[in-house]
KOLSEVEX-132824 format. One record per residue (C-alpha): residue number from 0; z, x, y. Coordinates in Angstrom, 2 decimals, decimal comma. Layout:
! residues N
<atom NUM <Z X Y>>
...
END
This chain:
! residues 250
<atom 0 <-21,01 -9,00 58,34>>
<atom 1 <-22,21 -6,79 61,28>>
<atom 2 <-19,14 -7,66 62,85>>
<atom 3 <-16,75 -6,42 59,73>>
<atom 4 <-19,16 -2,77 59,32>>
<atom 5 <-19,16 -2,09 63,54>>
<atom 6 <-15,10 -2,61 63,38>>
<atom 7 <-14,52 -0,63 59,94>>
<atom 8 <-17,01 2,08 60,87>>
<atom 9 <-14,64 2,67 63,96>>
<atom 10 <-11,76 2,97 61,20>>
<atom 11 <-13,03 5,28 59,15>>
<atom 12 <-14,77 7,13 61,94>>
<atom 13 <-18,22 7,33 60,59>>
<atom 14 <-16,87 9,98 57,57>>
<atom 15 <-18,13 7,37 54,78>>
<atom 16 <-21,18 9,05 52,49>>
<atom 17 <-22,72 5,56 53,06>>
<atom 18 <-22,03 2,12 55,13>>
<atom 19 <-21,83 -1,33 53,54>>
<atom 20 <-25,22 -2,29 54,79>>
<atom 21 <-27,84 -2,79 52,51>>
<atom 22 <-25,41 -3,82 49,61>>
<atom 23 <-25,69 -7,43 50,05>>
<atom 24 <-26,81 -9,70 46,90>>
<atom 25 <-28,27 -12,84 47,52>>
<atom 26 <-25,99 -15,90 45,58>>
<atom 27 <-26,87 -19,30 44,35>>
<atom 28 <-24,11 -20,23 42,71>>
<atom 29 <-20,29 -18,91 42,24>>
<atom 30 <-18,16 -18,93 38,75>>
<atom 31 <-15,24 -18,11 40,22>>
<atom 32 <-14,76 -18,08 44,32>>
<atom 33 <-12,10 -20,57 45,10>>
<atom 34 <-14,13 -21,66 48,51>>
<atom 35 <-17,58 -21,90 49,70>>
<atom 36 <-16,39 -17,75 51,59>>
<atom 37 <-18,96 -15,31 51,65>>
<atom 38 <-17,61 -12,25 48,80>>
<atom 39 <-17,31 -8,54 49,27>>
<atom 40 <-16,56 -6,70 45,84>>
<atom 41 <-15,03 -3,44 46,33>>
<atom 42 <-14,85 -0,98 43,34>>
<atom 43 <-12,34 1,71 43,07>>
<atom 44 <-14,89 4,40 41,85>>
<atom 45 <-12,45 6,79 39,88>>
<atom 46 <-10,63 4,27 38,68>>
<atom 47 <-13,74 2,84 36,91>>
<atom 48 <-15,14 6,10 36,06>>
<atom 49 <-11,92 7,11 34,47>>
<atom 50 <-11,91 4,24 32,76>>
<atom 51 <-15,07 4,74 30,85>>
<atom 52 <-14,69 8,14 30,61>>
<atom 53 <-11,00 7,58 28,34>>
<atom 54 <-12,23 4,54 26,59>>
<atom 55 <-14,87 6,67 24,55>>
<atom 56 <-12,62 9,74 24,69>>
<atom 57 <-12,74 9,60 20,69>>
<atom 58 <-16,71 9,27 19,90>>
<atom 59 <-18,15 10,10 23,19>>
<atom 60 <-21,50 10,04 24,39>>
<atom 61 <-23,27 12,98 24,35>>
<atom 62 <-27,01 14,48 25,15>>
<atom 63 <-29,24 16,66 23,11>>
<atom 64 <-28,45 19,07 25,70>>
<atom 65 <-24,85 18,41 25,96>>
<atom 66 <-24,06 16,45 28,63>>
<atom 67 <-21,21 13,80 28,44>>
<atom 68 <-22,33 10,55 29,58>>
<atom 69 <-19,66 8,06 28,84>>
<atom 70 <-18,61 7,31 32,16>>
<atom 71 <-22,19 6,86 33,20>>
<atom 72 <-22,76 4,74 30,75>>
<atom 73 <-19,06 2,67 31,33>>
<atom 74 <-19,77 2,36 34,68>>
<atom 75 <-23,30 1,51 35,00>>
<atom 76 <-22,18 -1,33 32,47>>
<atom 77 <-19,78 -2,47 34,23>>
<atom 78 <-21,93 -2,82 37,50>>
<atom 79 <-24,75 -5,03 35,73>>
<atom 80 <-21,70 -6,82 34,48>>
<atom 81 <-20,07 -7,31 37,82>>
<atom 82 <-23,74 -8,39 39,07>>
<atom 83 <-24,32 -10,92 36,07>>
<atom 84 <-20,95 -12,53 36,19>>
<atom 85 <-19,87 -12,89 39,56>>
<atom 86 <-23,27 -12,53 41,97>>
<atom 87 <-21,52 -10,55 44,78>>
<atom 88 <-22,80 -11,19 48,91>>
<atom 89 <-21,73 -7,74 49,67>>
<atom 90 <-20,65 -4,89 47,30>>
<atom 91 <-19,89 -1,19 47,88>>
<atom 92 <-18,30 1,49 45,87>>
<atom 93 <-15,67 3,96 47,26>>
<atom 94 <-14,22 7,00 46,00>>
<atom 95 <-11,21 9,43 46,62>>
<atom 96 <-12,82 12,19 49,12>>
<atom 97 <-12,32 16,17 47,79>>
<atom 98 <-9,39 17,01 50,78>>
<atom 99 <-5,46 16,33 50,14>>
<atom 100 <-4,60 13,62 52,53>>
<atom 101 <-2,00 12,85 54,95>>
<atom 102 <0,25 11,82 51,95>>
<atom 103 <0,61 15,16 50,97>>
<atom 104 <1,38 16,30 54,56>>
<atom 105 <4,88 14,00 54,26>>
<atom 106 <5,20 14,47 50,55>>
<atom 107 <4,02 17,97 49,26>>
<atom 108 <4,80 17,07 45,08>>
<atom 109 <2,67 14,02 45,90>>
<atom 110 <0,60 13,25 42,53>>
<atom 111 <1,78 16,47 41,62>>
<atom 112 <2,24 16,02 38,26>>
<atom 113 <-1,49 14,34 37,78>>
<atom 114 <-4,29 16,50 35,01>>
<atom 115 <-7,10 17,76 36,73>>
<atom 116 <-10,19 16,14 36,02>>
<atom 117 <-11,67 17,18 32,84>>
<atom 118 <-14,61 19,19 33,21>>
<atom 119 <-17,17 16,75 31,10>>
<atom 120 <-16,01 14,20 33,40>>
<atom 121 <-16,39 16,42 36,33>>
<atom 122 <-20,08 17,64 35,42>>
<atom 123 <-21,33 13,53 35,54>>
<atom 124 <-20,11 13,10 38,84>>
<atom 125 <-23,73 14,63 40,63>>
<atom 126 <-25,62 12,20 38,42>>
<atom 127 <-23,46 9,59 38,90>>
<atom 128 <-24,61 9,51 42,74>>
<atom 129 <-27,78 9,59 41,62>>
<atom 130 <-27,31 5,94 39,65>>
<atom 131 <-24,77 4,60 42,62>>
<atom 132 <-28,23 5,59 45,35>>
<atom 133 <-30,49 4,62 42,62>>
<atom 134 <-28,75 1,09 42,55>>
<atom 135 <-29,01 0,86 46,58>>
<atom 136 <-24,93 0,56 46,22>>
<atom 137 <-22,81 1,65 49,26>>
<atom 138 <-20,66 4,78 48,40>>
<atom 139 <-18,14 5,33 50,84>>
<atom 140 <-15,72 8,36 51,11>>
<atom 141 <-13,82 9,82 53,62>>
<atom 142 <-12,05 13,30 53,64>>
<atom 143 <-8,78 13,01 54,63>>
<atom 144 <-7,57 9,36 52,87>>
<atom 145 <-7,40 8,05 49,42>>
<atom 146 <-10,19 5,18 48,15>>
<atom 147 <-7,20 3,02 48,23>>
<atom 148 <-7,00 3,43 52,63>>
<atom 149 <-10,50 2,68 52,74>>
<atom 150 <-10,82 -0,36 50,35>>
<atom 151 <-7,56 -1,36 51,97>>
<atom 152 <-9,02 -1,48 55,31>>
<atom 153 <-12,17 -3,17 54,27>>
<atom 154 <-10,41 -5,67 52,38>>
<atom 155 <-8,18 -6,42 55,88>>
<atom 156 <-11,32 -6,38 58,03>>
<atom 157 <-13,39 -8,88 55,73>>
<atom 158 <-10,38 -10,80 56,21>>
<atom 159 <-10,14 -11,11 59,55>>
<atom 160 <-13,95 -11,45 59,48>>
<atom 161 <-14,09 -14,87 57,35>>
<atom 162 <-15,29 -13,21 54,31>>
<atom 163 <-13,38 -13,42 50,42>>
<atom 164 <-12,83 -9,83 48,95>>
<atom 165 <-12,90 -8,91 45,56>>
<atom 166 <-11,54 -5,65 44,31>>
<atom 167 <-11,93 -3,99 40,97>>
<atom 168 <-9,07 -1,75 39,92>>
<atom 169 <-6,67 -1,42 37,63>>
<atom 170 <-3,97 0,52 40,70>>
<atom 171 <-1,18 -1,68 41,02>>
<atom 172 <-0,97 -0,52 44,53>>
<atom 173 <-3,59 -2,88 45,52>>
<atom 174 <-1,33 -6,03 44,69>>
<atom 175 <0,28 -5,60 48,03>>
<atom 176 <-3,45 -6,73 50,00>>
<atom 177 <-3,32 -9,83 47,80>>
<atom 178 <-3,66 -13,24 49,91>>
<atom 179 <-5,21 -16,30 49,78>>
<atom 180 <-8,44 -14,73 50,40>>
<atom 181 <-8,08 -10,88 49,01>>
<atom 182 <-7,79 -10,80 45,29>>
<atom 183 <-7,53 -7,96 42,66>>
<atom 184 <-9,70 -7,62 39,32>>
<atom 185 <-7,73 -5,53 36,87>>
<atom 186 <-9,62 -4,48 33,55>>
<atom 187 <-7,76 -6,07 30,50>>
<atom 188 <-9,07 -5,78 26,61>>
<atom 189 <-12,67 -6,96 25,71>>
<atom 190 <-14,14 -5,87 29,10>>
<atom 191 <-12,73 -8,87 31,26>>
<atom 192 <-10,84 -8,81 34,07>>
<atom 193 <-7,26 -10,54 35,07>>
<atom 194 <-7,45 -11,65 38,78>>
<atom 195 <-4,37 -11,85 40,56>>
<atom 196 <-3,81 -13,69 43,53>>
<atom 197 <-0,78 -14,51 45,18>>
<atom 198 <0,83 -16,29 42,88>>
<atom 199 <-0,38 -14,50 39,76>>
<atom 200 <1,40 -11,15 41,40>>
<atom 201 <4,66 -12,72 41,48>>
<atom 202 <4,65 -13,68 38,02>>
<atom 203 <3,65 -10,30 36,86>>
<atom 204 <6,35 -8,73 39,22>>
<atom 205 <8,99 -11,07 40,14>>
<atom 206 <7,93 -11,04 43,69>>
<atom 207 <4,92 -11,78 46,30>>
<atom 208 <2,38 -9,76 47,32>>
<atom 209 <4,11 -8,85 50,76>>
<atom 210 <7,29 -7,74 49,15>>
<atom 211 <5,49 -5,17 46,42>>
<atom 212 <5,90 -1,72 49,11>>
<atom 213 <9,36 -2,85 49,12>>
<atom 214 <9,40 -3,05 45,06>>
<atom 215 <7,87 0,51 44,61>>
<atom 216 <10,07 1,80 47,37>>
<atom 217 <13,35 0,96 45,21>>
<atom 218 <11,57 1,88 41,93>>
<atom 219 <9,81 4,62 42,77>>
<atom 220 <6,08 5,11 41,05>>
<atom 221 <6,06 8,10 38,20>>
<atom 222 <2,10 7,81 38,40>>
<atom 223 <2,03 9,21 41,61>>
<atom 224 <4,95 11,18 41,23>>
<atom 225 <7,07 9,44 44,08>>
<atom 226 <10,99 8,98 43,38>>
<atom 227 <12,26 5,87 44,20>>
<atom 228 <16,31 5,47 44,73>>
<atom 229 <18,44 6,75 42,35>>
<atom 230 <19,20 4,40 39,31>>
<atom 231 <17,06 1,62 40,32>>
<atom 232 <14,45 0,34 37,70>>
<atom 233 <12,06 -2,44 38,23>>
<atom 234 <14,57 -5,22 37,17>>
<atom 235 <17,05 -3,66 39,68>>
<atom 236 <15,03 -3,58 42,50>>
<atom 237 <13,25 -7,20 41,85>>
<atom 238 <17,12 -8,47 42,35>>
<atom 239 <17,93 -6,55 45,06>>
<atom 240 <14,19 -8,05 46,97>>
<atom 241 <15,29 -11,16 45,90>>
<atom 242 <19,12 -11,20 47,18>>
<atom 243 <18,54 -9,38 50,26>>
<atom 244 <14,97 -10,56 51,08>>
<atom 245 <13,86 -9,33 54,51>>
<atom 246 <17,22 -7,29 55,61>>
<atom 247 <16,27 -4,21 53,05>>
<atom 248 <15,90 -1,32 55,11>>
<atom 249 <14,29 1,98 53,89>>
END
């Protein structure tokens, strides 16, 4: 583990709020690992804040005083949960940092079309530090890049380092990191999770984990407000991946 923080520290180029040591959880047993691997769990922080946030948007929680505290309360859930279920090694949290990135550099209308953050979501952010320090959880952030670059690169480095990652989020962006040993929690109904390894990405999207920048190339992604080529749809550009294969050229 020393090994995997000295060699992402040099990515991220000591701009993280936090570093991953100090998160690790000591494990007995494991539900779910499919070897005897070591596991980093890696949650996208907005994505699970957001999440919380929305799924009380209709009878929130709310203090005498007025505070909002659904996502506090969705999140800090779905930590103990996290803890109770799957008994992480290592576990750290990372969020978006304030700055546009580099993506906007290239693509200006980048997640252009994206609501702000609402402002009772906005005003639990300070306290939710307070629970994610009070919990001895990493938070990493780094101005400049998306939680998606950093988890990415973690995710690569515990790789190469012998370790199994684990990461929580519902972006399908993160389906092209899945491998034998990097697999992706997405939140389904009831509070459980649908992992997706290799082969459960292909079934969901008609093709493997290495060919999914080459499926939102063709299709474009409306979330983040990237266009994809003219006329293609999903369906389109599955057949097109799976005719042409390696010789697509963007």
């Amino acid at each position: 583990m020393r090994l995997l923080i000295n060699r992402a520290s040099s990515i991220i180029e000591n701009g993280a709020e936090n570093s991953i040591e100090g998160s690790r959880f000591l494990v007995i047993t494991s539900l779910v690992s499919s070897s005897d691997k070591k596991r980093l769990f890696l949650i996208d922080g907005y994505a699970m804040v957001y999440r919380a946030h929305f799924a009380m948007i209709r009878n929130p929680l709310i203090t005498s005083d007025g505070l909002h505290t659904s996502a506090l309360f969705g999140f800090v859930n779905s930590v103990f949960k996290l803890l109770r279920d799957e008994s992480p090694d290592y576990l750290a949290t990372v969020f978006d940092g304030k700055e546009k990135t580099f993506r906007h550099e290239m693509y200006p209308e980048y997640k252009a079309t994206r609501e702000k953050m609402p402002d009772e979501l906005r005003e639990q952010l300070p306290h939710m530090w307070r629970l994610v320090e009070a919990m001895n959880i990493p938070r990493l952030e780094v101005e400049g890049f998306e939680a998606d670059d950093v988890i990415g690169t973690l995710a690569r480095r515990a790789e190469d380092e012998g370790l199994e990652c684990r990461i929580l989020s519902g972006d399908k962006d993160f389906m092209q990191l899945v491998s034998d040993t990097i697999f992706l929690h997405a939140p389904a109904k009831g509070g459980d999770s649908t992992i997706y390894g290799p082969a459960e990405v292909e079934e969901k999207w008609g093709v493997p984990p290495e060919r999914i920048i080459d499926l939102l190339g063709l299709m474009g992604d409306s979330s983040d407000n990237v266009p994809g080529v003219a006329g293609v749809g999903a369906k389109t550009a599955v057949k097109l991946i799976q005719e042409y294969g390696g010789s697509l050229q963007f």
